[in-house]
C-alpha beads as a LAMMPS data file, in Angstrom:
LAMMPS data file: protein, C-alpha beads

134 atoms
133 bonds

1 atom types
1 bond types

-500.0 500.0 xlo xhi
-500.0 500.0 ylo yhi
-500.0 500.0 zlo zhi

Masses

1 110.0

Atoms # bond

1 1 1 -287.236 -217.392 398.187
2 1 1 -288.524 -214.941 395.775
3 1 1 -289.148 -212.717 398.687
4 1 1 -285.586 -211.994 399.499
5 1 1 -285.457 -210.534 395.978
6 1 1 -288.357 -208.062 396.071
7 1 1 -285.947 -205.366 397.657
8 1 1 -283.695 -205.869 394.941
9 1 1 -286.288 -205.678 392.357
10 1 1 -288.137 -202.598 393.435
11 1 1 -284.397 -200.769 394.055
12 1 1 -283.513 -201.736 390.374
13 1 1 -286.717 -200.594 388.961
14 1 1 -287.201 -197.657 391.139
15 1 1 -283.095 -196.697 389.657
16 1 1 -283.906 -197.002 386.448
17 1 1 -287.305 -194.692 386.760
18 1 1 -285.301 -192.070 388.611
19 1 1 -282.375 -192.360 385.676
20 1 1 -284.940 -191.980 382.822
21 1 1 -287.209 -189.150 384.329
22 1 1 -284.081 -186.912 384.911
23 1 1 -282.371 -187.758 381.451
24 1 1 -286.522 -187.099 379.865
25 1 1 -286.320 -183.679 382.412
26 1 1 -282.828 -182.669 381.121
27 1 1 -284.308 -183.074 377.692
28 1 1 -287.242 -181.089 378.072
29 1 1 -285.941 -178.445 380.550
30 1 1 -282.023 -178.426 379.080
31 1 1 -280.792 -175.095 377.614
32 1 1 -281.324 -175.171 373.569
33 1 1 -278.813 -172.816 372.527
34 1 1 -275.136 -173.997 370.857
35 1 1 -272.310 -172.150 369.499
36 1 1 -269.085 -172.639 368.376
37 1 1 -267.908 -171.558 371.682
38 1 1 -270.014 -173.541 373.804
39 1 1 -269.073 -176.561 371.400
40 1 1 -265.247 -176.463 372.213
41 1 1 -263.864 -178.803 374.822
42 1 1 -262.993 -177.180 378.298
43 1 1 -259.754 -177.986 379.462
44 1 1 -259.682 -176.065 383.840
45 1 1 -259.896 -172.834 382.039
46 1 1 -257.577 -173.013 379.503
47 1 1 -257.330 -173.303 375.708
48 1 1 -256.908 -176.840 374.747
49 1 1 -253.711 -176.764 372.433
50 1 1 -252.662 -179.687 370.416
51 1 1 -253.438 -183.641 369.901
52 1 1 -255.307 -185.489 372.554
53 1 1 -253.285 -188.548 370.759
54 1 1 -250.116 -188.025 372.559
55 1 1 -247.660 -191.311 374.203
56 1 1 -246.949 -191.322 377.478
57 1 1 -244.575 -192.486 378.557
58 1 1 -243.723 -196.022 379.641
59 1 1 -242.467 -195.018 382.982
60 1 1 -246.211 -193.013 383.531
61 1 1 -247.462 -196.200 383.175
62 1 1 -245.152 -198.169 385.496
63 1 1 -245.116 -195.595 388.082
64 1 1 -248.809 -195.397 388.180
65 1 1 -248.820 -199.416 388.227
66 1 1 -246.337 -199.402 391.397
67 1 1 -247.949 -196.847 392.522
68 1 1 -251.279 -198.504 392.598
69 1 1 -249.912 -202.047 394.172
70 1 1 -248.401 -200.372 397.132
71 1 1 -251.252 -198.433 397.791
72 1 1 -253.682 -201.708 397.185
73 1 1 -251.139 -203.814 399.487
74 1 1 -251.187 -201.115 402.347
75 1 1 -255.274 -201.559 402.438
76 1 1 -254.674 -204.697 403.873
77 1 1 -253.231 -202.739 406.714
78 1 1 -257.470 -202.048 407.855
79 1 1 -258.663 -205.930 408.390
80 1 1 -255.434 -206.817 410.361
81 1 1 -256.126 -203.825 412.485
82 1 1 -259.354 -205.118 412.924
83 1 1 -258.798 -208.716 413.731
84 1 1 -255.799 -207.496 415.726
85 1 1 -257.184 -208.612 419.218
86 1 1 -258.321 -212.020 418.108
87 1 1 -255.227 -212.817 416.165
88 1 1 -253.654 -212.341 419.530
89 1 1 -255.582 -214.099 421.990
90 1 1 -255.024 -218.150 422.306
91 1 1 -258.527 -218.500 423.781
92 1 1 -261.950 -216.918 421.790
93 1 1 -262.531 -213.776 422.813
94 1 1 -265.431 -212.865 425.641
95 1 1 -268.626 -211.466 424.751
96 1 1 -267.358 -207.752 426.216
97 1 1 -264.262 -208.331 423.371
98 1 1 -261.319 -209.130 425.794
99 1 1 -258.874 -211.762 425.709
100 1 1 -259.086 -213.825 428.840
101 1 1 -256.538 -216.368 427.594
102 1 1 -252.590 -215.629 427.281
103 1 1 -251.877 -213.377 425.145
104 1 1 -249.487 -214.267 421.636
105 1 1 -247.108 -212.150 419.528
106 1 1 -248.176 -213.860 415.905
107 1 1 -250.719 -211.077 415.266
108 1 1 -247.926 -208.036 415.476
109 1 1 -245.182 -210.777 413.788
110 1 1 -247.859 -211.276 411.168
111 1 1 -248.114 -207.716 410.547
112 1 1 -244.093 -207.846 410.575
113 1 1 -243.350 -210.427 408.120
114 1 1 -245.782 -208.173 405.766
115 1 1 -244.677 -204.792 406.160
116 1 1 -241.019 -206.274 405.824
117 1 1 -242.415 -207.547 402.577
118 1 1 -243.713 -204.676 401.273
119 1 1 -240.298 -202.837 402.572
120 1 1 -238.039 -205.129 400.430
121 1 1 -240.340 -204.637 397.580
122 1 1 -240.305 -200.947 397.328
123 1 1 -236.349 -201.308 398.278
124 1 1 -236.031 -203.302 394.816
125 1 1 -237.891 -201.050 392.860
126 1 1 -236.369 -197.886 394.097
127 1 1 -232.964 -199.196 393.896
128 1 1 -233.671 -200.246 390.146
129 1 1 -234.809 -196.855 389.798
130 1 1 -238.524 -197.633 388.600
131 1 1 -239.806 -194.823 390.432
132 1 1 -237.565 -191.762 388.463
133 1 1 -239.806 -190.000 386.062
134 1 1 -236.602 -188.949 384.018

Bonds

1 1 1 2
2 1 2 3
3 1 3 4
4 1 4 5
5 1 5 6
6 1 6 7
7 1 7 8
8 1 8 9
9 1 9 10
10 1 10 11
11 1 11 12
12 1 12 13
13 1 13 14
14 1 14 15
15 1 15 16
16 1 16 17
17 1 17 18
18 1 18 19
19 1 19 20
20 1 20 21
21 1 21 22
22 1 22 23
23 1 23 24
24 1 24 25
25 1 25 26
26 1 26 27
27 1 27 28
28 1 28 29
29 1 29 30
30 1 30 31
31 1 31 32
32 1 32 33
33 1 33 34
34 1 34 35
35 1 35 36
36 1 36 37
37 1 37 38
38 1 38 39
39 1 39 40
40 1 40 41
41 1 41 42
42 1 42 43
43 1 43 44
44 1 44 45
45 1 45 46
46 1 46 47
47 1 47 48
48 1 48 49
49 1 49 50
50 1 50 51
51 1 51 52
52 1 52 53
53 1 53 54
54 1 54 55
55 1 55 56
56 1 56 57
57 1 57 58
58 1 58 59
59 1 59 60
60 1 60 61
61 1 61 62
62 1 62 63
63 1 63 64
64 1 64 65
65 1 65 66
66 1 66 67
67 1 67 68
68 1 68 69
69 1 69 70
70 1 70 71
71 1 71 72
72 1 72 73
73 1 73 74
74 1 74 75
75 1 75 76
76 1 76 77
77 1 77 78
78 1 78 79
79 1 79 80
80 1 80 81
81 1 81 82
82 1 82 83
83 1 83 84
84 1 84 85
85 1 85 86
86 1 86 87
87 1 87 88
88 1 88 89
89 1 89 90
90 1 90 91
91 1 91 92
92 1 92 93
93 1 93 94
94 1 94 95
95 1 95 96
96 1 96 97
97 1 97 98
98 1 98 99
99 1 99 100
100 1 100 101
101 1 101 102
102 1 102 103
103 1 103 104
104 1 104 105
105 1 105 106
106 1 106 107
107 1 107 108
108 1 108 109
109 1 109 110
110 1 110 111
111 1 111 112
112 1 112 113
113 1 113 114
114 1 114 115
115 1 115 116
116 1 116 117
117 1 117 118
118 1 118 119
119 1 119 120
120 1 120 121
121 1 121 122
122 1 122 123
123 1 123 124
124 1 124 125
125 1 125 126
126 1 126 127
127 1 127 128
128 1 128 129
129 1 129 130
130 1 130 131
131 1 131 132
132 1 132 133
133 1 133 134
């Protein structure tokens, strides 16, 4: 049993060697010099210019939030795809993959009833105007 965790192990220890050589080699090897210029943040090339403390924004927030479920919920596009031929075969599928039972519709109506789902959903929120930055 303790086997099955020597890979494990020896990846965890051999991680942590590799992290703390390169942080001791940065330390040795690292440039030495500072200045007030090499101190400042660097903001793409530009001059940073006022708080980093500013509000966003409660519509940032829920825009990034919808933004982030729809994208999540269309993932689930990928294992449905995958499964596609099995959800639609009545009979297990052969050892070369193909169906060699009737063929159903509930995989593609599956894949309906979500989509039409997801379309309501993002019909709601756009009509209730979540999705206008102003």
């Amino acid at each position: 049993m303790v086997e099955s965790y020597l890979p494990a192990l020896l990846f965890l220890v051999f991680a942590g060697v590799f992290g703390g050589l390169m942080l001791g080699l940065t330390a040795i090897l690292g440039p030495r010099r500072t200045s007030a210029i090499h101190d400042e943040p660097f903001e793409c090339g530009s001059d940073p210019i006022g708080s980093p403390r500013v509000k966003f924004s409660v519509r940032f927030y829920q825009v990034a939030i919808l933004f982030l479920v729809f994208d999540i919920e269309t993932a689930f596009l990928y294992p449905w795809a995958s499964l596609f031929r099995e959800l639609s075969c009545t009979t297990p599928l052969s050892t070369a993959g193909t169906c060699m039972g009737a063929t159903t519709v509930f995989g593609i109506v599956e894949m309906f009833v979500f989509i039409g789902i997801l379309v309501v959903a993002l019909a709601y929120v756009w009509r209730k105007k979540a999705l206008d930055w102003a």
